[in-house]
N, C-alpha and C positions, 0 to 999 in steps of 0.2 A: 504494500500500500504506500510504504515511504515512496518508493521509485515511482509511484503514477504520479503522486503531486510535484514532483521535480522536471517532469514530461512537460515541452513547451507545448501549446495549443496543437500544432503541428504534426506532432509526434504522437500527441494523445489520438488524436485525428486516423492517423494511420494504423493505430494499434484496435482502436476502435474499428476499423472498415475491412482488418484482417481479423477481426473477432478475436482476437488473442487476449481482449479484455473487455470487458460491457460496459454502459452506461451506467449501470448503476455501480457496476465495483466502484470507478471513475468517481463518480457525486458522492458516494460512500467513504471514498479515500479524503476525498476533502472538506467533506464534514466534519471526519476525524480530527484533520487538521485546523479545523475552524473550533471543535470540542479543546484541544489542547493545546491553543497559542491565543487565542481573542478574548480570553478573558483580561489578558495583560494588555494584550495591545489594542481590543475595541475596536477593530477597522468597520465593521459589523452593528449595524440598528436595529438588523432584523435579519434572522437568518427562516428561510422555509426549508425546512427539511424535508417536511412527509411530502410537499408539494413536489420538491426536486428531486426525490426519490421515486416517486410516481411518474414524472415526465421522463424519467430515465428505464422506467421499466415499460413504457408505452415504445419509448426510441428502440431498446432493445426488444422487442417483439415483432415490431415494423421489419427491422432489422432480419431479424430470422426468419420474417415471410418472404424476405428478398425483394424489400420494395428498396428503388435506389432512394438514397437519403444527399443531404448536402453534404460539402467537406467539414462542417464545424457541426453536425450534429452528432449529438451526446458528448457535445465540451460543454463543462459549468462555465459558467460566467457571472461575477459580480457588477449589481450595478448601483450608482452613484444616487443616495436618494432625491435629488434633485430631479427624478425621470420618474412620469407618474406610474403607475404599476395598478393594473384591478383588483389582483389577490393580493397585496400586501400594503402594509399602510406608507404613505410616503411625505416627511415630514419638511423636506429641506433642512434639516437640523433645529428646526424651529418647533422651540412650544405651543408658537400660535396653528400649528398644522399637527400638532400631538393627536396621535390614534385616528386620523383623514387615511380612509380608503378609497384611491378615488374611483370613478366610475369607469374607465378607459384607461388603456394602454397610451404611450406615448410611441410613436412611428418606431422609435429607433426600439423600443422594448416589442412592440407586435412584429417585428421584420427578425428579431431572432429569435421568436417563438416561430417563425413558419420559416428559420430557417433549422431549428431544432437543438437548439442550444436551450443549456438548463439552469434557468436563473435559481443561483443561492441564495440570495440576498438582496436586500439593499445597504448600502456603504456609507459610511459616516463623512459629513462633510462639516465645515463653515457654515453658520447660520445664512442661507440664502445664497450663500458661495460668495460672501461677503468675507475672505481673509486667506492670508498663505502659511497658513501653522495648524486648522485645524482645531485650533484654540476657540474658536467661536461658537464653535458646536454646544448647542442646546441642553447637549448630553453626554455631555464629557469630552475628552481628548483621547484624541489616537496617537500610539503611539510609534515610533519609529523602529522598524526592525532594527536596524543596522546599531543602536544605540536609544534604551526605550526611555533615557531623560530630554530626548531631542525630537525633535516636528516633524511630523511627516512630507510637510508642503501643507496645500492649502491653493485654495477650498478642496479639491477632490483630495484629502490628503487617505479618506478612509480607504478607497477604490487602490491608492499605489503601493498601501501597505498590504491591502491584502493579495494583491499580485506578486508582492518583494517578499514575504514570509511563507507564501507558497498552497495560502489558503483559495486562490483561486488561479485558474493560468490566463484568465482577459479577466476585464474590466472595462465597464464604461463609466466617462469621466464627462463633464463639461469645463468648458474653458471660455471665460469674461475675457480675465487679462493673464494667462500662464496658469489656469487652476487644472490642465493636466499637465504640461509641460514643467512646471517649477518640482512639484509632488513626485513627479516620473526622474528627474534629476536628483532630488537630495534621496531617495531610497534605491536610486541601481536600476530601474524599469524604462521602459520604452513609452512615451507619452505624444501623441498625436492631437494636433489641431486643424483639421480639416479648413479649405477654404469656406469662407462667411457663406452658407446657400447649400454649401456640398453635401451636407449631410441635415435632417427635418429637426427641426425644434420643436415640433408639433408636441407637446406633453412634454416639454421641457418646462419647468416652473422659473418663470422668468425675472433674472437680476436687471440686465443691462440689452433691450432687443436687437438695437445695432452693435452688439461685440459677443452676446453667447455664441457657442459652438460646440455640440455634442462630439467628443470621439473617440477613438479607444485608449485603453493603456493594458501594457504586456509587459512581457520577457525579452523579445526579439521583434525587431520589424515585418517579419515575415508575418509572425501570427498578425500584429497592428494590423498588417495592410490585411489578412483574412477577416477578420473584424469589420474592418473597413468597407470592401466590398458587402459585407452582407447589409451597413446598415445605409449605407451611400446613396444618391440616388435621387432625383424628381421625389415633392411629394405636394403631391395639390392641398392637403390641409393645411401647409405650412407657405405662406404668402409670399416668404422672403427666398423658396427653395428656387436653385437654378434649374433649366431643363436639358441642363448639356447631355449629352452622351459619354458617359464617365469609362474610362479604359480601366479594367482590372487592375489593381493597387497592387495585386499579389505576384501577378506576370510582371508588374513596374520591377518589384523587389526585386521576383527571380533573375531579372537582366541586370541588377547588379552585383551580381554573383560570378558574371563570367569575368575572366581576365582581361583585366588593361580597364573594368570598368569604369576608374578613374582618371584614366590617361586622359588629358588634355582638357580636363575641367578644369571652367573655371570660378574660382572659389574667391569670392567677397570678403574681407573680414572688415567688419564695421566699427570702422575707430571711435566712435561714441557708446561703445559697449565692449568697453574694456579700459585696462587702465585703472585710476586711481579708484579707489573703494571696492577691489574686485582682493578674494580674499589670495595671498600670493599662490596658494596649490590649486586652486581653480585656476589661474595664469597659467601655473606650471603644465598641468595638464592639459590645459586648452594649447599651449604653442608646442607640448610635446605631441600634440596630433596633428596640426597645422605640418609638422617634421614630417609626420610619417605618410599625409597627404602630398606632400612637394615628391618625398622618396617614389608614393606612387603613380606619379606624373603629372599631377593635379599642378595648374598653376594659383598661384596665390597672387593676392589684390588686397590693396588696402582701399575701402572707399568710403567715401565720410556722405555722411546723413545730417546734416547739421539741423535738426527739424527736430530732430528724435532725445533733444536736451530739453524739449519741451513736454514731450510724450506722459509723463506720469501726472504733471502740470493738468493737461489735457484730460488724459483719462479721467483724473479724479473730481474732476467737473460734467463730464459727459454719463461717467456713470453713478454717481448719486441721483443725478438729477431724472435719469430713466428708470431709475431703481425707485425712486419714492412716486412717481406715476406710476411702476409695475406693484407697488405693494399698496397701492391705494385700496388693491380689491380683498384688503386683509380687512373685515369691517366687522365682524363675530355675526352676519348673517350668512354668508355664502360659502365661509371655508369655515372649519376650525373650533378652535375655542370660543366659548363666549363668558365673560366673566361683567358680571353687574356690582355697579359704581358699590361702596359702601355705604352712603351715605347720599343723597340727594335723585333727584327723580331718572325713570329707568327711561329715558326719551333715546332713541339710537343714538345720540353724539357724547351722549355718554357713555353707552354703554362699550360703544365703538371705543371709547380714549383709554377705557378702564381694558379690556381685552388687549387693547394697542399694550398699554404700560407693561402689562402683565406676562404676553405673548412675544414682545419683543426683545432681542436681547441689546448692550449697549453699542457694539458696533452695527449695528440694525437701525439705530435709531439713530445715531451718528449722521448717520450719510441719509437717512431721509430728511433729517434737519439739515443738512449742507444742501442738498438736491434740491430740496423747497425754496431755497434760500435764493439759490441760482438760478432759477426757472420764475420767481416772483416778478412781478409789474419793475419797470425802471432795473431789472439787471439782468435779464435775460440776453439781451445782448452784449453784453458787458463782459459776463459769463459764459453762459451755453452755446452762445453767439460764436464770439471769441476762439473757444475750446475747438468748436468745429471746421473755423478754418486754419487751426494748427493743424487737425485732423487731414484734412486737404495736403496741407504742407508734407506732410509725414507719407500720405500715399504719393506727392509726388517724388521722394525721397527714395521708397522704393523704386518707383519706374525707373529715374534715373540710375541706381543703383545696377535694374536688373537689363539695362541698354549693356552695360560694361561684362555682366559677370551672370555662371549661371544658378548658381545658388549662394546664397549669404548666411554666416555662420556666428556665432557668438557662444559664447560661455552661456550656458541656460538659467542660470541663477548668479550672482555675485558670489554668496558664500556656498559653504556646503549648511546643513542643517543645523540652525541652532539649539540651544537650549530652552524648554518651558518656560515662559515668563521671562524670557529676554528681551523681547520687544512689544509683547503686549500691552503694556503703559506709555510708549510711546508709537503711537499710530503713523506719523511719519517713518521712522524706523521702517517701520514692518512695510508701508506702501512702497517703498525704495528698490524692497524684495523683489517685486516682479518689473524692474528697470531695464534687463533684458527680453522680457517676455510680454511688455504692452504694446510696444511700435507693432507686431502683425498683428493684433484685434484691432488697434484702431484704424487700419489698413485692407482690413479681411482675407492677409494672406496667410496660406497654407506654416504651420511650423512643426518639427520635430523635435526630442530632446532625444537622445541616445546616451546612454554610458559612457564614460571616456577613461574613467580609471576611479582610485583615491585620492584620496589630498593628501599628501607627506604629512602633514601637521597633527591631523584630527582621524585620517584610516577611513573618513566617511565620501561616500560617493561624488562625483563631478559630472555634470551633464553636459552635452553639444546642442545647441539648437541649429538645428539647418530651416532654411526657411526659401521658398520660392516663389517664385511671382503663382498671383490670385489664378484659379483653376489649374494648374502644374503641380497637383497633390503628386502626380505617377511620380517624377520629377526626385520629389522627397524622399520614395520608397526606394526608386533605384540606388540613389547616391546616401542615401540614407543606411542600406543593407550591405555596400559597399564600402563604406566606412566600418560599421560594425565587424565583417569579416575580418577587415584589415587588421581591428583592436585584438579581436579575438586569437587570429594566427602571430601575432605580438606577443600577448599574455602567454597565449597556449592553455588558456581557458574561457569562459566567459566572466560575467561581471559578480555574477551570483555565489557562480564557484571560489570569491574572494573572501567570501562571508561564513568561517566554516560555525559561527554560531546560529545561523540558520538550517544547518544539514538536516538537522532532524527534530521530528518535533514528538514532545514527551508528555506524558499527563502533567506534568509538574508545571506548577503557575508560572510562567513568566521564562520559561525555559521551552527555545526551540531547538 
């Protein structure tokens, strides 16, 4: 059972479709794994067992009658509770959504039920997907495999720990501003941000609507992009979805796997994300793979974005302000809790304010007082105005960028993962967090974080973000798994197998 949960998607895939192991052992092995590692780390809100065990014994019957199935079915998969779900409750980490079942699937949840993958869970996030530590969660903190006094990421921090600790081999994540990308970097996992449209928000419970982006998070890019394909695609519920004709992520991958596949790329590095306040072994690792890029014929470019000094500036006026019109519909009639005033009459604006105080937490409330603040009579322009034609600036930053070069790369987090309560008192601090990972939300292009190694200093993980011009997700996957190889015939192992405190997992609390 140890050896299924260590099986990338891929591999469980194949072991699956030669019957050499069933869906249920499979969802069985990693329940186990979810019994004896989340009580310490909480990646986890709600686990469905009997349900995941049942759709695993429906897959493996199908199965034995010989009906053909898809490539990922009877892989578990964890998903991010910010994706609405009909059998299980779905909170956004919020008490104001405490014990909400909603009535509907979300696109990307119904498209891997028909494509037969078996949902474990829902995954612990940031209230709202409102932070990068995970820390804001409603219902405790998740904690970091790699080191369980330190953050997973944030917001999808629950979704990358339980990919990194082995409790799930996918994940679905969403990403505002890096909330799969940052989480997928400081725990060793694979974190995808699809282009703005590519993949349905349709039942995604919405922070910021011009910057969410539902997509997956793994082990390896290979599974990401199978992930990817399944959940990708046109979807007429969702208004803002594209109707391109999307080329297979996985075939993208596979091509770059072959040799030389990095010859003669050319590879961006963005001198406004990097440099001073980057922690020195995130440097380290970032320029020792920029090395091993040049070695493998990739040319290297320096190219400045000068637009992208304003990007957090931007964001954190763009998304409070879409954030307190998307929680407007938080009222205690239509979702959620409802809690009535103590004292004074029960008229809805009260009861509304008294649910608000009570359901909301303080970075929740934060940014809807900022957002209001900014969207008000006399500063809307001043403000949201303002913010959006930095926004402009910043997409034209990329274009010209990607005129010169054909992917652009950064260090996916400044530091590696900090400590509990290191920057949760100070809000700036922690907003800084995601400084390489807001220029592509505010832009709507495609980003990656990959593995790159450890930091010498601290032993904990380093991520790459590759990032490609808007609709060239394939783009990501090729040069994306091409990289990865590269690290891996380097090491002479992968990222996971650095981590021998994750080998195996025991009844013992807190002990994998």
């Amino acid at each position: 059972m140890t050896e299924l949960i260590r099986l990338t998607a891929a591999e469980l895939s194949s072991r699956l479709q030669d019957k050499s192991v069933s869906a249920v052992e499979a969802t069985q092995a990693h329940l186990d794994q979810i019994t004896a590692v989340d009580t310490d780390l909480h990646a986890f809100l709600y686990v469905a067992a009997d349900a995941a065990l049942a759709t695993a014994a429906r897959i493996d019957a199908r199965r034995a009658a010989g009906e053909e199935l898809g490539p990922l079915a009877g892989v578990p998969i964890a998903i991010k509770d910010v994706l609405t779900t009909l059998d299980m409750p779905t909170t956004a980490g919020s008490k104001i959504l405490e014990g909400w079942v909603p009535p509907y699937d979300a696109t990307v949840v119904r498209r891997l039920r028909a494509a037969d993958l078996i949902p474990l869970g829902k995954t612990n996030m940031d209230e709202f997907a409102m932070g990068s530590s995970t820390e804001h969660s409603a219902y405790g903190v998740t904690r970091n495999p790699w080191d369980r006094d330190r953050i997973p990421g944030g917001s999808g921090g629950g979704s990358a720990a339980a990919v990194a600790s082995f409790q799930a081999p996918l994940a679905l994540g969403s990403d505002t501003g890096g909330s799969i990308r940052q989480p997928a970097a400081v725990t060793g996992s694979v974190g995808v941000k699809p282009t703005y449209g590519a993949v349905s928000r349709y039942g995604a419970i919405a922070l910021a609507s011009s910057l969410d982006q539902v997509g997956p998070v793994s082990r390896t890019v290979f599974d990401a992009a199978l992930l990817h394909d399944v959940i990708g695609g046109h979807d007429p519920l969702d208004s803002t979805s594209l109707t391109d004709a999307w080329p297979s992520m996985a075939a993208a991958a596979t091509a770059g796997l072959k040799d030389g596949a990095l010859k003669g790329v050319r590879v961006g590095v963005i001198k406004e994300l990097s440099g001073s306040g980057f922690q020195a072994g995130v440097t380290q690792r970032f320029t020792e793979t920029l090395a091993l890029l040049t070695a493998a014929g990739a040319e290297i470019t320096e190219v400045s974005a000068p637009n992208f000094e304003y990007a957090v500036a931007a964001y954190y006026l763009i998304l409070p302000a879409e954030a307190s019109s998307n929680l407007a519909r938080f009222d205690s009639v239509r979702f959620g809790i409802r809690v009535d005033p103590a004292e004074g009459s029960l008229t809805s604006e009260h009861v509304m304010a008294a649910t608000r105080e009570a359901g909301f937490g303080p970075e929740v409330k934060r940014r809807i007082i900022l957002g209001t603040y900014a969207l008000s009579t006399g500063y809307y322009d001043a403000y949201y105005g303002s913010a959006q034609k930095v926004r402009t600036l910043i997409q034209r930053d990329f274009a010209a960028a990607f005129d010169q070069v054909d992917i652009l790369v950064s260090p996916s987090a400044p530091t590696t993962a900090f400590k509990f309560g290191e920057k949760l008192e100070d809000p700036m601090a922690m907003y800084l967090n995601d400084i390489t990972t807001i220029p592509a939300n505010l832009a709507g292009v495609p980003g990656m974080s990959i593995p790159i190694g450890l930091a010498p200093e601290d032993g904990l993980p380093v991520g790459l973000q590759i990032m490609a011009p808007a609709r060239a997700d394939a783009r990501l996957y090729t040069y994306g798994a091409a990289i990865e190889q590269l690290l891996e015939a380097t090491w002479g192992h992968t990222m996971l197998d650095q981590a021998p405190a994750l080998a195996l997992a025991t009844t013992a609390k807190g002990a994998i």
